[in-house]
N, C-alpha and C positions, 0 to 999 in steps of 0.2 A: 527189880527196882529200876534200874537202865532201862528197860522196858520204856517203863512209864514216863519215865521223862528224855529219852532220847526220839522214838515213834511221836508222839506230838508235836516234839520241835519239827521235824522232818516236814512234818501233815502243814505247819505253820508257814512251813518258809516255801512251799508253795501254793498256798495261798498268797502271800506275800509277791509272790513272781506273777501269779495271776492276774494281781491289784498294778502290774505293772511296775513294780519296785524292783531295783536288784536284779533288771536283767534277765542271766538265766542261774541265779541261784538255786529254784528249785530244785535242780541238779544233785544239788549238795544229799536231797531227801534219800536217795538210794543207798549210797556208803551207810548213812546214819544208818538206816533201817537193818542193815545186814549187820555193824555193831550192835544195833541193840538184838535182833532174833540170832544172831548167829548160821543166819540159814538164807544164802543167797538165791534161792529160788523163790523160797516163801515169802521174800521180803518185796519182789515182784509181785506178785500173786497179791498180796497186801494192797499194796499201790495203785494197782492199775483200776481199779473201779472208781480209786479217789478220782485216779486222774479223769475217768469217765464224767464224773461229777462236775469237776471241775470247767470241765469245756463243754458240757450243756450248758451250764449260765455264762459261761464267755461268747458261745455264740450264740444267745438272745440278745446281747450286746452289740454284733457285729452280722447280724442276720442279713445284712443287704451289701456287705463290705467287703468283699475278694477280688482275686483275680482268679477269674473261672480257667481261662488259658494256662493261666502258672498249674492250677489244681489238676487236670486234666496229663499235662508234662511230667508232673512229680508221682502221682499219686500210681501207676503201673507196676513203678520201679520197687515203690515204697511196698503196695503188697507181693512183690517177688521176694523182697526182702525178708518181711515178716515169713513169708512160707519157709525160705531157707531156713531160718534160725527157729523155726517151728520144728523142722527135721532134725535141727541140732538139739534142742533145748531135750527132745526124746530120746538122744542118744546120753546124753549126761546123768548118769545116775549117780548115786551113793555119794560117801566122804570124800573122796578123789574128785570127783565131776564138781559135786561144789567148789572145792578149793580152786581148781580152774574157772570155774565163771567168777569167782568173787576176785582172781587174779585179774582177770578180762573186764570187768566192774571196777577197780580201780585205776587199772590201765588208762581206760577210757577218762575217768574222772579226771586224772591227770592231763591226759590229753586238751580235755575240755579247757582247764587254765590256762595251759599253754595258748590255746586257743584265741582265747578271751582277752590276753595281754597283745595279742599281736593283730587280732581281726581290723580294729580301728584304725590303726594304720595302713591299713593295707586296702580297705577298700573304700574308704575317703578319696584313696588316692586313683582308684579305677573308674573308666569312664564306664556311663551305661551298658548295656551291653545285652542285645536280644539274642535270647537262650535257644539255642537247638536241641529238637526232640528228644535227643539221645544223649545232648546232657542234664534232661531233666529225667529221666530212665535213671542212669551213673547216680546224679545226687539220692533222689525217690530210693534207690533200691541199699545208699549208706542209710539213709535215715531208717530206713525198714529194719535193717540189721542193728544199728548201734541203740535205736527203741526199744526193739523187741528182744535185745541182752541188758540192757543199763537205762530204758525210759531217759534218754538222753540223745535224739534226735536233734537237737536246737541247732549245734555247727553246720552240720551237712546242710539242710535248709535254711538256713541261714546266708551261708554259702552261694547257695543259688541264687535269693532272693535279692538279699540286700544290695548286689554290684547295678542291678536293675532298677534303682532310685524309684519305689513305687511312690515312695510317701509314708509318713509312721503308719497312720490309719490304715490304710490299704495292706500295707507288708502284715500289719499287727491280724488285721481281719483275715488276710488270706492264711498264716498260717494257723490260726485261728480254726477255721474250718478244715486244712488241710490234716492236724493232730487230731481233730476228733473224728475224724476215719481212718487214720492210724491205730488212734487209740482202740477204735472201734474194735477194727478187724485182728487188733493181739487178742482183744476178750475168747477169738475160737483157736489157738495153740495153746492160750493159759489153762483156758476149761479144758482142753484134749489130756494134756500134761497135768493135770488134776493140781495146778499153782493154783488155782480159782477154786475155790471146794466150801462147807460148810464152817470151818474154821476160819479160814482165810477173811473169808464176808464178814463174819464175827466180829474179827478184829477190824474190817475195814470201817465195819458200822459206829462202832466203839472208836472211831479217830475221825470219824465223817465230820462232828461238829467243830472240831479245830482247822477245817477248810475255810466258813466265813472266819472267825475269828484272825485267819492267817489275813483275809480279804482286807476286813477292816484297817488290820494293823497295817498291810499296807497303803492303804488309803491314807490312813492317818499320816506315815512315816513320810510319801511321796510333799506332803506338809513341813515336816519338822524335821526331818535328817538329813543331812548329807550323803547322797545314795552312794558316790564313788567310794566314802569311807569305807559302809555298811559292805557293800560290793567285796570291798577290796577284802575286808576280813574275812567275809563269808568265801571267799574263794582260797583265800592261805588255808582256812580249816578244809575246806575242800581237798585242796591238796596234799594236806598232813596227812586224812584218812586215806587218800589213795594210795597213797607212799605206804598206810600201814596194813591196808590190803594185798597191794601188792609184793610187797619184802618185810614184813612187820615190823618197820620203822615204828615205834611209837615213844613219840616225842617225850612224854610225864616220865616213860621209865626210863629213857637218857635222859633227862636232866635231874632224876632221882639218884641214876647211880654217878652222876658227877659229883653231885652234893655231899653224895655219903664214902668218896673214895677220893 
């Protein structure tokens, strides 16, 4: 039952990042997915065609709108990345190997907050700054790694991008296209590593239609809500499940057993 209503919120809430609402909430979709399957490989494998989905219709939207130079910088590093963690992802097997990626999977989630609390201040305050080959190689090849274990690329290019004031549109388009040949090119370590299989698709198929529905809602929401709020919550629950990934902090059964002792 978790299933079914924790996988569709996940499916929603990026959508919802998609529709440009919340940042990079979508984030949040990962953790959920391994609570609800229990199984942090497959919970990958699940995802990543959404995400495929997802950035074909974002870049029919921004089809004429990047920085080809930025792409060209990033994009080396970024499939060195994915190869590495493709060599890794084959070494990880059984009950043990899971429990370390879903350790490394919330890590990261964590990370991501911390992230996200501090980024705004920090590079409001930096001047422009034209990027050298090799540090767009450095960024390219975190994003490769921290995507292709957690589909959580957003910091590291981020990173790069934003201290370079391109503009929303531009920054948005470029990595825009830049994810959907990340995205691309995990589809051949997932297939290899059998995360991508006839089940997998199954279930992906079966969540595909809560991608617009996530679209909408935030279209709607970027109208009617206060995003900092929305934001704000959605990254505490972010960080609760990481904490309960990584040390199985879980909040409901400490404030059960304070109640009842």
């Amino acid at each position: 039952m978790i299933y079914y209503i924790l996988a569709p919120l996940a499916v929603i809430l990026i959508g919802v990042a998609k529709a440009g609402f919340g940042g990079g909430v979508g984030i949040a979709a990962v953790p959920m997915f391994i609570i609800a399957t229990g199984d942090p490989k497959a919970s990958l494998g699940i995802m990543l065609p959404l995400l495929c989905a997802c950035d074909f219709f974002a870049i029919l939207h921004y089809r004429n709108t990047f920085d080809r130079q930025n792409l060209i910088r990033l994009l080396p590093g970024a499939i060195l990345g994915i190869a590495v963690c493709g060599l890794f992802l084959g070494m990880i097997e059984g009950k043990k190997a899971d429990e370390y990626l879903q350790v490394m999977i919330g890590a990261i989630s964590i990370a991501f907050v911390i992230y996200e609390i501090i980024k705004i201040r920090i590079f409001k305050r930096l001047e422009a700054y034209k990027p050298q080959a090799w540090h767009g190689w450095l960024f390219g090849f975190s994003v490769g790694i921290t995507s292709t274990l957690a589909h959580a690329g957003g910091p590291p290019a981020t990173m790069f991008l934003l201290p370079q004031h391109l503009g929303r549109r531009l920054f948005v388009g470029t990595t825009v296209f830049f994810f959907t040949a990340v995205n691309a090119t995990k589809l051949v370590p997932y297939a290899y590593h059998d995360m991508i299989n006839f089940d997998s698709m199954r279930q992906s198929l079966f969540l595909l239609p809560f991608v617009p529905v996530g679209t909408y809602l935030g279209v709607w929401m970027n109208k009617r809500i206060n995003e900092k709020i929305f934001t704000g919550v959605i990254y505490a629950i972010l960080f609760l499940i990481g904490m309960k990934l990584t040390i199985g902090f879980d909040p409901a059964s400490y404030f059960s057993y304070v109640i009842h002792n």
